[in-house]
C-alpha positions in Angstrom: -4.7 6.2 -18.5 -6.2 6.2 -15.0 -5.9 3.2 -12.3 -9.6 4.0 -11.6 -10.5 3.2 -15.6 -10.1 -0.4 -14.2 -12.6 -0.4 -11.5 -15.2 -2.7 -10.8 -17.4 -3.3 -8.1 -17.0 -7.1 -7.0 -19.8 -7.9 -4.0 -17.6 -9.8 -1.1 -19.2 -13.1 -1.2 -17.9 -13.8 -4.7 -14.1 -14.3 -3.6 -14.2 -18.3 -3.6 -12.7 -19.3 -0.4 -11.8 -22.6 -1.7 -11.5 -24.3 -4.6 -13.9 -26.5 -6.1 -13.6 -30.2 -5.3 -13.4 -31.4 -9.6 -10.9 -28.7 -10.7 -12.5 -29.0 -14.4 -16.1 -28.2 -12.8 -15.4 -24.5 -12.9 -17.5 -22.5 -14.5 -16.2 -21.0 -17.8 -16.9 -17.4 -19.5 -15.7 -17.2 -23.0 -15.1 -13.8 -24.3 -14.4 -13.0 -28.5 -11.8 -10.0 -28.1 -13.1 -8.8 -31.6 -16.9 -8.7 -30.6 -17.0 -8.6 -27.6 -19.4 -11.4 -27.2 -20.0 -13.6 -24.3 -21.1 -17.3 -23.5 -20.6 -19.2 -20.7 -19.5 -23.3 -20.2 -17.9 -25.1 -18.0 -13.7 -25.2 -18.0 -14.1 -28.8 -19.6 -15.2 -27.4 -22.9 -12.3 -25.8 -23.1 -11.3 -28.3 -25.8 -14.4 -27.3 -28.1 -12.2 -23.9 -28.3 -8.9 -25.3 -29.3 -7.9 -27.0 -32.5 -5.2 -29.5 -33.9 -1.7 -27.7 -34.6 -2.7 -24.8 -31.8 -0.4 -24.5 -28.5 -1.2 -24.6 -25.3 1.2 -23.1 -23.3 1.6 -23.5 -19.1 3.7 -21.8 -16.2 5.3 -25.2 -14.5 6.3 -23.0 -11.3 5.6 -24.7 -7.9 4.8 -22.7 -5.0 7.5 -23.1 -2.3 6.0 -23.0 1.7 6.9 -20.0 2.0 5.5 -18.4 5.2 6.9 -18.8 8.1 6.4 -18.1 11.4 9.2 -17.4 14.2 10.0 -15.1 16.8 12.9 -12.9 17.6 16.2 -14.4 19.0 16.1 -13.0 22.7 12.6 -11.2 23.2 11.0 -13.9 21.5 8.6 -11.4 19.8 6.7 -12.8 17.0 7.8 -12.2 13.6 6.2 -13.6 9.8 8.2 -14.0 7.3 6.8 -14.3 3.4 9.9 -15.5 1.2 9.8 -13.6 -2.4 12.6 -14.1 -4.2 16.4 -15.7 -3.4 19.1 -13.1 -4.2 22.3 -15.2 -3.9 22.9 -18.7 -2.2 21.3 -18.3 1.3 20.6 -14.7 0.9 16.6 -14.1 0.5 14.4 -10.9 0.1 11.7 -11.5 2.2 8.0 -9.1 3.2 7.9 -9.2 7.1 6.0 -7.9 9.3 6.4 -6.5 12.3 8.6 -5.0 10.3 9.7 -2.4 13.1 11.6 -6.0 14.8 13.7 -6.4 12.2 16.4 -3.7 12.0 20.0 -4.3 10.3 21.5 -7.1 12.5 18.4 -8.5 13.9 18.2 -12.5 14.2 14.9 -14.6 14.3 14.3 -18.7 15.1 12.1 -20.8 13.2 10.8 -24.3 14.0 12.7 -24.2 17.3 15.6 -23.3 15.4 15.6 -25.6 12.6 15.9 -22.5 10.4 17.3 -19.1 11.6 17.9 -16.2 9.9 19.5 -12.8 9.9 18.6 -8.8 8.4 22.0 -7.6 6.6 19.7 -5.3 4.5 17.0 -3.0 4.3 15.7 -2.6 0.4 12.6 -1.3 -2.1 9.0 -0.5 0.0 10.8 -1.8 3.6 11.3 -5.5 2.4 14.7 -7.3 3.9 17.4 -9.0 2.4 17.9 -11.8 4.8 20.6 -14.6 5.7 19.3 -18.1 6.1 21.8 -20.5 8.2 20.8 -24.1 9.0 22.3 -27.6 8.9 21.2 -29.9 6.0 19.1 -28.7 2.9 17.0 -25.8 2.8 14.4 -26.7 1.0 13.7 -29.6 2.8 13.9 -27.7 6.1 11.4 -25.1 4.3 9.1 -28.2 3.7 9.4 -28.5 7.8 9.0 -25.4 8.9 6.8 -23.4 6.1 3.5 -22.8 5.2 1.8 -22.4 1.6 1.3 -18.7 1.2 -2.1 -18.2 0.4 -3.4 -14.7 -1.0 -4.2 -12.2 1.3 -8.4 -12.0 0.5 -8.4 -16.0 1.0 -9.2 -16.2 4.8 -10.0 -19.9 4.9 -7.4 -22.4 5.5 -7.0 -25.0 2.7 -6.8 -28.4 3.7 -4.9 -29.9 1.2 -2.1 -27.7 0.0 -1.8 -29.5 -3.4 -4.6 -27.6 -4.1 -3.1 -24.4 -4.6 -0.4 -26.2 -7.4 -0.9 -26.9 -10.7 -1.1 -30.8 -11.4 2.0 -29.9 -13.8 3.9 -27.9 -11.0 7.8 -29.2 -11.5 10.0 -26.4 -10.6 10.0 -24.9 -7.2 10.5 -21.2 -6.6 7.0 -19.0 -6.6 5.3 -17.3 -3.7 2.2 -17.6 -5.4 0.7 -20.6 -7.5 -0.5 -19.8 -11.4 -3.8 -20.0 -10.6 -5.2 -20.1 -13.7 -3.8 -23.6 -14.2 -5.5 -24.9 -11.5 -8.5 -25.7 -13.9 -7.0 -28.6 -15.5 -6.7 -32.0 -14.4 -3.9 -34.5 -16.2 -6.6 -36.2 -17.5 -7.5 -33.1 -19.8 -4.4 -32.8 -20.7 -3.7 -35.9 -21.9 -7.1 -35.6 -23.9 -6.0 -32.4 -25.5 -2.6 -33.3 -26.5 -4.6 -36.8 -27.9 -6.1 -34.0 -30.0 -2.9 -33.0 -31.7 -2.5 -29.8 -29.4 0.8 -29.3 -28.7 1.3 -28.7 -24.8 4.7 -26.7 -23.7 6.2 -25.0 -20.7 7.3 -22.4 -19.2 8.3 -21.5 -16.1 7.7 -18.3 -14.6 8.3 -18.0 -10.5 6.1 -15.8 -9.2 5.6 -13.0 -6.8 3.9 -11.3 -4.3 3.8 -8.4 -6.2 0.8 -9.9 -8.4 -1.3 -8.5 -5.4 0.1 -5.4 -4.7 -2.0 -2.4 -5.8 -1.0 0.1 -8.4 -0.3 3.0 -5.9 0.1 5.4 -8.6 -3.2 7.2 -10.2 -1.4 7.1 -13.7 -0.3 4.0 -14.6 2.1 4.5 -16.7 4.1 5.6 -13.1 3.8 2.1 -11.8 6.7 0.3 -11.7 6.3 -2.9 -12.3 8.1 -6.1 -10.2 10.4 -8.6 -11.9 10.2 -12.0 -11.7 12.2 -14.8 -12.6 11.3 -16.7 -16.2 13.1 -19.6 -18.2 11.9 -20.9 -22.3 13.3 -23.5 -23.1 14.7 -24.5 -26.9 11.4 -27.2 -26.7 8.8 -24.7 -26.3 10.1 -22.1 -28.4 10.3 -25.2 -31.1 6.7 -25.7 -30.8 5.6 -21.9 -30.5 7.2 -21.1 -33.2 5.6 -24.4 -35.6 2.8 -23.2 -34.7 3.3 -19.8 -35.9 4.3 -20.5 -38.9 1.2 -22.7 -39.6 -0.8 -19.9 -38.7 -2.6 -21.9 -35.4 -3.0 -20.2 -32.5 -0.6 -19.8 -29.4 -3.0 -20.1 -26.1 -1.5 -18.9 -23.0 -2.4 -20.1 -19.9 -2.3 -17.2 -17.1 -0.5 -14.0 -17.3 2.4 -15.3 -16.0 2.6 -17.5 -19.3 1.6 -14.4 -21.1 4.6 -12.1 -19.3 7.2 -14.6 -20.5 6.0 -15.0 -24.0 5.7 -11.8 -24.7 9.1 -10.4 -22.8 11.1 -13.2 -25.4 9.2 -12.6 -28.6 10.2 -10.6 -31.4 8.2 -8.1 -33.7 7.4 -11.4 -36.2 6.1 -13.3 -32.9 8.8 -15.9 -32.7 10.3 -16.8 -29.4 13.9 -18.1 -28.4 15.3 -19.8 -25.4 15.8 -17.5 -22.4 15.9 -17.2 -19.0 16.5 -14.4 -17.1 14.2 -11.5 -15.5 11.3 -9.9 -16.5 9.3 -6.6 -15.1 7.2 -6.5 -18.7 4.1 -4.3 -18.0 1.1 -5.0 -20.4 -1.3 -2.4 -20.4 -4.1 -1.4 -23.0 -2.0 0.5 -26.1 0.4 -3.3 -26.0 0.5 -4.8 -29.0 0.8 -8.7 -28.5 3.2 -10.5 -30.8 2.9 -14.4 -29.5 -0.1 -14.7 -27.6 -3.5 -15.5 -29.7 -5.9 -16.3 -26.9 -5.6 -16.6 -23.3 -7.3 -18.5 -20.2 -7.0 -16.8 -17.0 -8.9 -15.9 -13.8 -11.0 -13.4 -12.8 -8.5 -10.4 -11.1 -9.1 -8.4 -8.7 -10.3 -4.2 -9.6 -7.7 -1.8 -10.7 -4.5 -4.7 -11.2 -1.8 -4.9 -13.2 -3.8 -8.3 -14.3 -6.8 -6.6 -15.4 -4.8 -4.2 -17.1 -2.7 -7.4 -18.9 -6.2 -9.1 -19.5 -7.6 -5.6 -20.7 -4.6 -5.1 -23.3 -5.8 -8.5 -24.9 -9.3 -8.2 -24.9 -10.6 -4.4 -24.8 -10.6 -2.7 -21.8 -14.6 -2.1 -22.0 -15.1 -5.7 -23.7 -13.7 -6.8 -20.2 -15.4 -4.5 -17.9 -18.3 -5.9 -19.5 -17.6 -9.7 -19.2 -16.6 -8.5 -15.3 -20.1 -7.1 -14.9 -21.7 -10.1 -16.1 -19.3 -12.3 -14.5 -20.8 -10.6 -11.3 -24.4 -10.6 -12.9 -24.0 -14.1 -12.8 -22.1 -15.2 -10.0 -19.1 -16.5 -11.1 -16.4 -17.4 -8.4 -13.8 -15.2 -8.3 -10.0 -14.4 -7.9 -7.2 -17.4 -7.3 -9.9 -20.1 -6.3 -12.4 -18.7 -9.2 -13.9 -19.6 -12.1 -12.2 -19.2 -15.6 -11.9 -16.6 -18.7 -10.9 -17.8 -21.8 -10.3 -14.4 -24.5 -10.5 -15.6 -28.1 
């Protein structure tokens, strides 16, 4: 199976720059996996498509500020950090660029030295391992110093940062926000639990590597990046009720998706976990938890189309893409919504 199977052309004006003002306003394509056939609502009738006893299950990450701009101790030369994932205590793998400033030993400032930091390695594709020092709490210091990493096709800057986290966020840690949650508002939430849908968590931190191309023409040589997950004995609780009453499990983003689908077993019932997860869902995967699944519209040829594709058909989604496009939906992390059922 060939990266370019996953192609489609998406004309530049339909990356949304910013979201929408009503997060529920979004437009929303609904696409029958067994059909094939497509209608199109808005992300508030979401609750026509859900029914009591189902689950509705949501990545409760929080996007850290994790950008951060500095400059070399010394020369002063400019340097940009992008935190991706802490390795031990104060020790972080980071993207950087220039990268060519930061060989093994090489110290950088941040927020006139609030926050410095130093290379003591050099790992996978040229990213650092890096050691913070400080006085006081990191993450507060990170909440001085940092900026919300937005993805790298968004060129606007957001005004209000809450904007890229979930209403839901509780648990910090991700590099990027689980965008397909941004649709709902608690008010919708509390109106679909009134329905007797059971809401549960997950929390899934995640990472830069949900933009990073597949470099490899076949993907099945694409080696997927891990990310950190945690289920709790709660959700699985209500997961698996709902399995065995036959009502549907509804994911909410492939990062919900990954972790479901990493802890369930062939009879599609989940345990408590946490742990790490490089899962790679591709057309061929057979899904044992997840019934349905909203998301957002991904960019060509990634490993989220792929994901999306494994659910729903691979030409089932082309299609809804095409008409997506046809009709000008908003696309990517500020987009409009899919929901596969």
């Amino acid at each position: 199976m060939k990266v370019k199977d996953f192609y489609f052309d998406l004309p530049e004006e339909l990356i949304a720059q910013e979201p929408l003002k009503d997060r529920v306003l979004s437009r929303l394509l609904v696409l029958d996996k067994e059909t094939g056939d497509i209608s199109h609502r808005r992300f508030l009738d979401i609750k026509d498509f859900l029914k009591e006893g189902d689950c509705l299950v949501l990545n409760d990450t929080r996007v850290i500020p994790a950008r951060l701009i500095g400059e070399k101790e010394g020369s002063g030369g400019k340097i940009e950090f992008v935190l991706l994932k802490r390795i031990n205590g104060d020790i972080w793998e980071v993207i950087l660029k220039p990268g060519r400033r930061a060989k093994l030993g090489a110290r950088f400032v941040f927020g006139e030295g609030l926050l410095r930091a130093e290379v003591v390695d050099i790992v996978e594709e040229g990213n650092r391992l890096v050691r913070f020092e400080y006085d006081g709490i990191f993450e507060q210091i990170l909440d001085q110093v940092g900026l919300v990493p937005l993805p790298p096709y968004i060129t606007k800057t957001l005004e209000d940062a809450e904007r890229y986290q979930t209403v839901y966020s509780k648990y910090r840690g991700s590099a990027a926000a689980p965008t397909a949650g941004l649709h709902f508002t608690r008010e919708l939430l509390e109106e679909i639990a009134g329905m007797g849908i059971e809401i549960a968590y997950v929390t899934l931190h995640v990472g830069l590597g949900t933009f990073r191309p597949v470099k490899t023409d076949d993907i099945l040589k694409h080696t997927m990046h891990s990310e950190f997950f945690s289920i709790s004995e709660e959700t699985c609780g209500k997961i698996n009720k709902a399995k065995e009453k036959g009502k549907k499990v509804i994911a909410v983003g492939t990062t919900s998706s990954r972790v479901l689908e990493t802890v369930g077993n062939l009879t599609g019932t989940v345990e408590p976990k946490n742990g790490w997860t490089d899962i790679f869902i591709y057309p061929g995967y057979q899904f044992k938890v997840v019934d349905a699944l909203i998301t957002n519209f991904h960019l060509p040829e990634s490993t989220l189309i792929m994901l999306v594709s494994a659910l729903a058909g691979r030409e089932n989604v082309l299609h809804a893409y095409n008409e997506a496009v046809k009709e000008r939906y908003r696309f990517f992390s500020f987009g409009d919504a899919m929901l596969i059922i």
